[in-house]
KOLFI-661248 format. One record per residue (C-alpha): residue in three letters; x, y, z. Coordinates in nm, 4 decimals. Layout:
// KOLFI-661248
PT residu        X        Y        Z
PT    ALA        X        Y        Z
...
END
This chain:
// KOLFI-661248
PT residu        X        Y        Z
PT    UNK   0.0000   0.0000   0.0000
PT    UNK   0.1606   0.3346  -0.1278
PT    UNK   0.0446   0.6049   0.0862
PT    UNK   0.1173   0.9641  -0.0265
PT    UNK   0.1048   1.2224   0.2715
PT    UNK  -0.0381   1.5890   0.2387
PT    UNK  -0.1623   1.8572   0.4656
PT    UNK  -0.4410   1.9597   0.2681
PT    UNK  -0.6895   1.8164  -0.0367
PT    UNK  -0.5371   1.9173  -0.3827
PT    UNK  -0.8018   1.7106  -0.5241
PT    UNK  -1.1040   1.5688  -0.5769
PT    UNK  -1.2467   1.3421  -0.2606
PT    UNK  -1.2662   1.0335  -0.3081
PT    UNK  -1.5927   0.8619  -0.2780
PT    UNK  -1.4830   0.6721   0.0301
PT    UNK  -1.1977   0.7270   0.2839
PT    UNK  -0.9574   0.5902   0.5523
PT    UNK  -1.0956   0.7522   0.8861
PT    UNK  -0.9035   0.7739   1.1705
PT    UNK  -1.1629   0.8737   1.4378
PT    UNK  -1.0916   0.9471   1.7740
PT    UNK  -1.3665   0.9451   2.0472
PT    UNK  -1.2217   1.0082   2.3971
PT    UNK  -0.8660   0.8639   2.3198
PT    UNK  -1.0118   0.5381   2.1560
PT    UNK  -0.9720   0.4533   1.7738
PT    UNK  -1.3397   0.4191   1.6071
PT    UNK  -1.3929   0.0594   1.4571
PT    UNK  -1.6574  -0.0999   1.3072
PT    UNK  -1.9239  -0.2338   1.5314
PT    UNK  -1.9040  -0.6141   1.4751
PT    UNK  -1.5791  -0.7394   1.6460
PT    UNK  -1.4953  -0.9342   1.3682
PT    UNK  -1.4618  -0.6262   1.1034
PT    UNK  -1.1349  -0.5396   0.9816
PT    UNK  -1.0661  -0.1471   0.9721
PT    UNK  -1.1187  -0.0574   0.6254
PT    UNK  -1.2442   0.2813   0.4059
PT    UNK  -1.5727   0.3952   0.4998
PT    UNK  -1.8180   0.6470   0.2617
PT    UNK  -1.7410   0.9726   0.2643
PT    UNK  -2.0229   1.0454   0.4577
PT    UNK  -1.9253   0.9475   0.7895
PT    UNK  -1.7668   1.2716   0.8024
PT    UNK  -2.0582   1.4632   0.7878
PT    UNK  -2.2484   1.2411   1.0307
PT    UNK  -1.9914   1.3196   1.2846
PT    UNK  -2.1135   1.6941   1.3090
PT    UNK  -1.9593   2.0391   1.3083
PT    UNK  -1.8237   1.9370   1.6595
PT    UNK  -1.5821   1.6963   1.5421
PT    UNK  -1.1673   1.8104   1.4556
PT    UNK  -1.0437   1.7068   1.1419
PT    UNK  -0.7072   1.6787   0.9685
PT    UNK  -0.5982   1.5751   0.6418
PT    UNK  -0.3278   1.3441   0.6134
PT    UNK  -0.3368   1.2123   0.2342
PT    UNK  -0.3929   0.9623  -0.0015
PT    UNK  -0.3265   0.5675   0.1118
PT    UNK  -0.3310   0.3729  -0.2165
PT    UNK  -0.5726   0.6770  -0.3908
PT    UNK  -0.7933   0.7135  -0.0865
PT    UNK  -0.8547   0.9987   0.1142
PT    UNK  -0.7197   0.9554   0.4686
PT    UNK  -0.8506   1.1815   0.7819
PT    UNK  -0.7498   1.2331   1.1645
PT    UNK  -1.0865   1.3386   1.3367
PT    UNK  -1.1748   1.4041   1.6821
PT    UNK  -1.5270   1.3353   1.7148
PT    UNK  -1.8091   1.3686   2.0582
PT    UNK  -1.9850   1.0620   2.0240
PT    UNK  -1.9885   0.7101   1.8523
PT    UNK  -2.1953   0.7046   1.5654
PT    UNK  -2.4583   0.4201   1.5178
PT    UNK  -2.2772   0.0934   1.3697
PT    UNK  -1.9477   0.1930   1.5384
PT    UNK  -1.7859   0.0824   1.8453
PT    UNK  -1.4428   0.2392   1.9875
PT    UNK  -1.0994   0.0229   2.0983
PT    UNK  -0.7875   0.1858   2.2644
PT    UNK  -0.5007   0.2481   1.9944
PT    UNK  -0.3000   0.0207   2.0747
PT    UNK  -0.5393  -0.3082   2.1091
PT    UNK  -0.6486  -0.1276   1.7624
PT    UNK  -0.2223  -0.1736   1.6262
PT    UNK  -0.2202  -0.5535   1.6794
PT    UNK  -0.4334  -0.6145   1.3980
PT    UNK  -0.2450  -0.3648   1.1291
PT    UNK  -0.0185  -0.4210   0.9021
PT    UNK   0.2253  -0.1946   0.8953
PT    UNK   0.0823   0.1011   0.6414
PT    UNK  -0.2220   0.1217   0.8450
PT    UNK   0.0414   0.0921   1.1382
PT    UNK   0.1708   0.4326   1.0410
PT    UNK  -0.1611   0.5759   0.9199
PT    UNK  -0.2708   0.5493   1.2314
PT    UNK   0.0343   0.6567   1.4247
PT    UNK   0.0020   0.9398   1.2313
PT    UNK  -0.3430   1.0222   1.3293
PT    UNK  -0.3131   1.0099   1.6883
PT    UNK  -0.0233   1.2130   1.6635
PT    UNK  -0.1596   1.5309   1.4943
PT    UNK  -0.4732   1.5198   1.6912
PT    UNK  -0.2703   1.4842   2.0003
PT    UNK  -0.0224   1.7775   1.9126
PT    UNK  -0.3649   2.0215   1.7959
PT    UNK  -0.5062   1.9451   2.1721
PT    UNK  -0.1651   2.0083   2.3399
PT    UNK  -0.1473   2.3432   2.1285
PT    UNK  -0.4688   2.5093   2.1543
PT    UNK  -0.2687   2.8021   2.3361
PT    UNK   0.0688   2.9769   2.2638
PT    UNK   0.3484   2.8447   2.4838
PT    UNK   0.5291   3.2004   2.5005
PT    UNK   0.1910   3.4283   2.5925
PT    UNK  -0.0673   3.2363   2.6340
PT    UNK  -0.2487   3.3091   2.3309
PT    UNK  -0.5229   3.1486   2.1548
PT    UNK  -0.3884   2.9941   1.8366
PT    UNK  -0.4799   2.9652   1.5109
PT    UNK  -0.4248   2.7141   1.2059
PT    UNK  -0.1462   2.8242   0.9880
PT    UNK  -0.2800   2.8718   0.5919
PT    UNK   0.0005   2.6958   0.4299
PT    UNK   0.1367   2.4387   0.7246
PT    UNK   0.0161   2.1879   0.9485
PT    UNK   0.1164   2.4547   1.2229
PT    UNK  -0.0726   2.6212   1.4795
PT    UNK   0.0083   3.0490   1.4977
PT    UNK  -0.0088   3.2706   1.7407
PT    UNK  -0.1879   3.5759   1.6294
PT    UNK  -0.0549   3.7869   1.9162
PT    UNK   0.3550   3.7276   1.9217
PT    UNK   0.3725   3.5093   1.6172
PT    UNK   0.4814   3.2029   1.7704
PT    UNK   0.4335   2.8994   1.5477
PT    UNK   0.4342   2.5552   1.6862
PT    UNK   0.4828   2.2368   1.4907
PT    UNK   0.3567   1.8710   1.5287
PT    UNK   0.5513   1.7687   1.8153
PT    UNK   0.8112   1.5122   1.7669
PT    UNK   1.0399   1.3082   2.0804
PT    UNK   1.3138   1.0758   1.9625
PT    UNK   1.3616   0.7798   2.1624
PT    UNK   1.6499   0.4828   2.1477
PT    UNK   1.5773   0.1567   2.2113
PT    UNK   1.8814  -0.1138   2.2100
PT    UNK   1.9190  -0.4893   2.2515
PT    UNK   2.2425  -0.6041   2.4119
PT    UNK   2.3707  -0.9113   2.3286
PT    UNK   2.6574  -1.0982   2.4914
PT    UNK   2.7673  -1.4327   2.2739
PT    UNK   2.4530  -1.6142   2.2235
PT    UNK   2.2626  -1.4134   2.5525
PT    UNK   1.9761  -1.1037   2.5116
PT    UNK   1.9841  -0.8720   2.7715
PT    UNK   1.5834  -0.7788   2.8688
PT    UNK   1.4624  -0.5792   3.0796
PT    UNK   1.0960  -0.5234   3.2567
PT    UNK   1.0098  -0.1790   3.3862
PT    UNK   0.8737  -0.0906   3.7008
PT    UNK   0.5179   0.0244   3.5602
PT    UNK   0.4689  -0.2444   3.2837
PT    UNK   0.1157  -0.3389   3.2981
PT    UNK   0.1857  -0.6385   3.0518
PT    UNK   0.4857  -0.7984   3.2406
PT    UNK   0.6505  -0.8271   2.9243
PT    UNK   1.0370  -0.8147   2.8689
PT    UNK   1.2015  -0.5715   2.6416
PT    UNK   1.5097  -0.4212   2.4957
PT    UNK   1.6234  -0.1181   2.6544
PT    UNK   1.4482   0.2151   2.6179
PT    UNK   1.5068   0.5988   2.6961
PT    UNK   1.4623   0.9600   2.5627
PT    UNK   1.7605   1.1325   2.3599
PT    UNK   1.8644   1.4579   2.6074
PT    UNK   1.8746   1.7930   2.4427
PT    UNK   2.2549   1.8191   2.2917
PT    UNK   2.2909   1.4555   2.2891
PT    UNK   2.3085   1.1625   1.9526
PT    UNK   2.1156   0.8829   1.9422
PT    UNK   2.4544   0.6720   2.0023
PT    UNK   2.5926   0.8844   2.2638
PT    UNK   2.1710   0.8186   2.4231
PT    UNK   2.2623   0.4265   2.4096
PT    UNK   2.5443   0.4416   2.5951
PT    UNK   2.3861   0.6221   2.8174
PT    UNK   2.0744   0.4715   2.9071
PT    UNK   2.2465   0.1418   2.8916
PT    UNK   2.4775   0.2797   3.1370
PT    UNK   2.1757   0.4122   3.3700
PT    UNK   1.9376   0.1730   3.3528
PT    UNK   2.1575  -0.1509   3.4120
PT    UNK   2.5073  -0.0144   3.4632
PT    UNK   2.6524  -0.1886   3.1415
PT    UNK   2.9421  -0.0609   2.8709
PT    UNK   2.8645  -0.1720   2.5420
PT    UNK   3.0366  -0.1766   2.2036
PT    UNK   2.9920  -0.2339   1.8280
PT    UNK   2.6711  -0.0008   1.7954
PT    UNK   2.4536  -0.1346   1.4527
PT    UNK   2.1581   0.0357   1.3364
PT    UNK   1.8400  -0.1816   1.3422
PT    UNK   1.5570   0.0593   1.1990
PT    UNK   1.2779   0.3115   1.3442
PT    UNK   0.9179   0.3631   1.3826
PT    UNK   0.6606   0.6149   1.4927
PT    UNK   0.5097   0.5469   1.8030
PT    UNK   0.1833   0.6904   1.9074
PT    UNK   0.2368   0.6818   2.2892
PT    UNK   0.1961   1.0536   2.2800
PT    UNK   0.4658   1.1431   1.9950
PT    UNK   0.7716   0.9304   1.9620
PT    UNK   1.0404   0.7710   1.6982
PT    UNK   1.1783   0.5180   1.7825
PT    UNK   1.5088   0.4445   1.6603
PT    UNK   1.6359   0.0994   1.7183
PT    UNK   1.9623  -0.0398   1.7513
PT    UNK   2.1545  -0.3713   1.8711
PT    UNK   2.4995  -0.3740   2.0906
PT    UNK   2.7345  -0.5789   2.2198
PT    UNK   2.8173  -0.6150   2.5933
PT    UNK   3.1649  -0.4164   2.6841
PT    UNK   3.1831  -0.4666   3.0200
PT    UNK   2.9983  -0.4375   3.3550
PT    UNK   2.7246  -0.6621   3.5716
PT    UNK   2.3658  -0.5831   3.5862
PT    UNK   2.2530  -0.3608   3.8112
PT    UNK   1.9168  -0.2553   3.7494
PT    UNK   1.7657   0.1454   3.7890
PT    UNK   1.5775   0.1278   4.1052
PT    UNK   1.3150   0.3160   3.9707
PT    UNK   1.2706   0.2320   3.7046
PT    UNK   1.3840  -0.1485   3.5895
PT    UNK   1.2229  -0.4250   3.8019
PT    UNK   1.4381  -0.6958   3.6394
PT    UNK   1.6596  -0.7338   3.3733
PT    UNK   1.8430  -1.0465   3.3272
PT    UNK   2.0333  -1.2428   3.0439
PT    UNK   1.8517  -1.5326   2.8734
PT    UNK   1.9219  -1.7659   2.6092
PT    UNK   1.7527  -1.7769   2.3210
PT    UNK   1.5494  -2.0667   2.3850
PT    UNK   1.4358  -1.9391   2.7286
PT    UNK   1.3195  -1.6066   2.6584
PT    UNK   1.0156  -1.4639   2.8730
PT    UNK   0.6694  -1.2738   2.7176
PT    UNK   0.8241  -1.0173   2.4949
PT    UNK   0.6377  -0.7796   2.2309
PT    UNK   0.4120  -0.8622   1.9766
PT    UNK   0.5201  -0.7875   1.6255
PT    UNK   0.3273  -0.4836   1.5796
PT    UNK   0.6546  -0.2514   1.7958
PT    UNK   0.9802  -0.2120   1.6483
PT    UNK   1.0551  -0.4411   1.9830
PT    UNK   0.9364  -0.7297   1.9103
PT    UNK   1.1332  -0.7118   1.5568
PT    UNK   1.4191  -0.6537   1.6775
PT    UNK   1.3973  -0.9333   1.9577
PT    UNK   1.2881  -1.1738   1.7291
PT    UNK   1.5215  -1.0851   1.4456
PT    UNK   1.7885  -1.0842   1.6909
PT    UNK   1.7372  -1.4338   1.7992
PT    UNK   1.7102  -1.5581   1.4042
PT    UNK   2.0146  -1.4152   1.3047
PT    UNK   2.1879  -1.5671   1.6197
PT    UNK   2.0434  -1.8537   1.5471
END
């Protein structure tokens, strides 16, 4: 699936569209459980009302796509939390999707100027929001985040933070600091969150992550030296295991569980 992203419609709509409708935080899906996520007429946006947000993201294989923030669930529609929602996309609607929740996200977090306190406005040209008062222009927010898997021989290092709801094991994880690469961020969140050196730094790949605005960018690493000594607040395990002992780790759908299970077939 080709998708072709734009800020606003440079043609005409298509007679159906890819929807991306929010109702308090939760993706709208179609009412029977069994329904896959799929274009809808062009109508629904109308039937959400005047109340509803809405943001044009582009074309996904020639069909219109649109972020909206609607009030209510409209009849034949039920809602599921974003990320239940992910498990079931492949990876185009993955990033549809992502992309969705991030706009609408960044438009509710910018409803006022961060200098003055301002009212803002929608930018003509952009997807920006203006302030009419100082001129302050704020962008879709973006974080950058690292995530690396440590290896030592045949061994994955994982780790299970403190407030995991899932109790799932995972590479390594942490925000880049202002001033700081994404390599010099490995070493250092390695370094904080089990007190390990690492070498030999490879590039595994990225991906946008809803969870409010992140990219990950993923790498693997060898172990350098050190013992495990987990962040108090912050790890509540992290341990080596082999690959044929490995605990619950991430379903496909996050650039974790590619790189985990990548990891293990190429050691293998």
């Amino acid at each position: 699936m080709n998708f072709e992203p734009a800020v606003f419609p440079d043609q005409e709509p298509t007679d159906t569209a890819w929807c991306c409708v929010f109702v308090e935080g939760k993706l709208l899906m179609p009412a029977p459980e069994d329904a896959v996520f799929a274009p809808q007429p062009r109508t629904l946006l109308d039937q959400l009302g005047a109340g509803a947000t809405r943001h044009y993201l582009g074309r996904l294989d020639g069909i219109d796509c649109w972020a909206v923030r609607a009030e209510a669930v409209p009849e034949g529609f039920r809602t599921l939390p974003l990320r239940s929602a992910m498990l079931g996309f492949d990876a185009p609607l993955l990033g549809l999707a992502s992309r969705a929740a991030q706009v609408l996200e960044w438009e509710r977090t910018h409803r006022h100027c961060g200098v003055c306190g301002t009212p803002t406005e929608a930018a003509e040209r952009e997807r920006a929001r203006r302030c009419p008062a100082c001129g302050h222009t704020a962008y879709p927010r973006l974080s950058p985040a690292m995530m690396c898997l440590v290896t030592r021989g045949r061994d994955l290092l994982l780790a299970k933070a403190i407030n995991s709801v899932t109790g799932m094991y995972s590479a390594l994880a942490g925000f880049v600091e202002p001033g700081e690469s994404l390599e010099e961020c490995v070493h250092r969140e390695v370094a904080e969150e089990v007190g390990l050196q690492v070498k030999n730094l490879r590039y595994y790949g990225s991906q946008s992550w809803p969870f409010p605005h992140s990219l990950m960018v993923a790498y693997t690493a060898e172990w350098a030296a050190g013992d495990i000594v987990p962040q108090a607040d912050e790890i509540a395990d992290a341990r080596w295991f082999a690959l044929d002992d490995l605990p619950p780790i991430p379903p496909r759908f996050s650039i974790a569980g590619h790189l985990i299970r990548d990891t293990v077939a190429a050691l293998r």
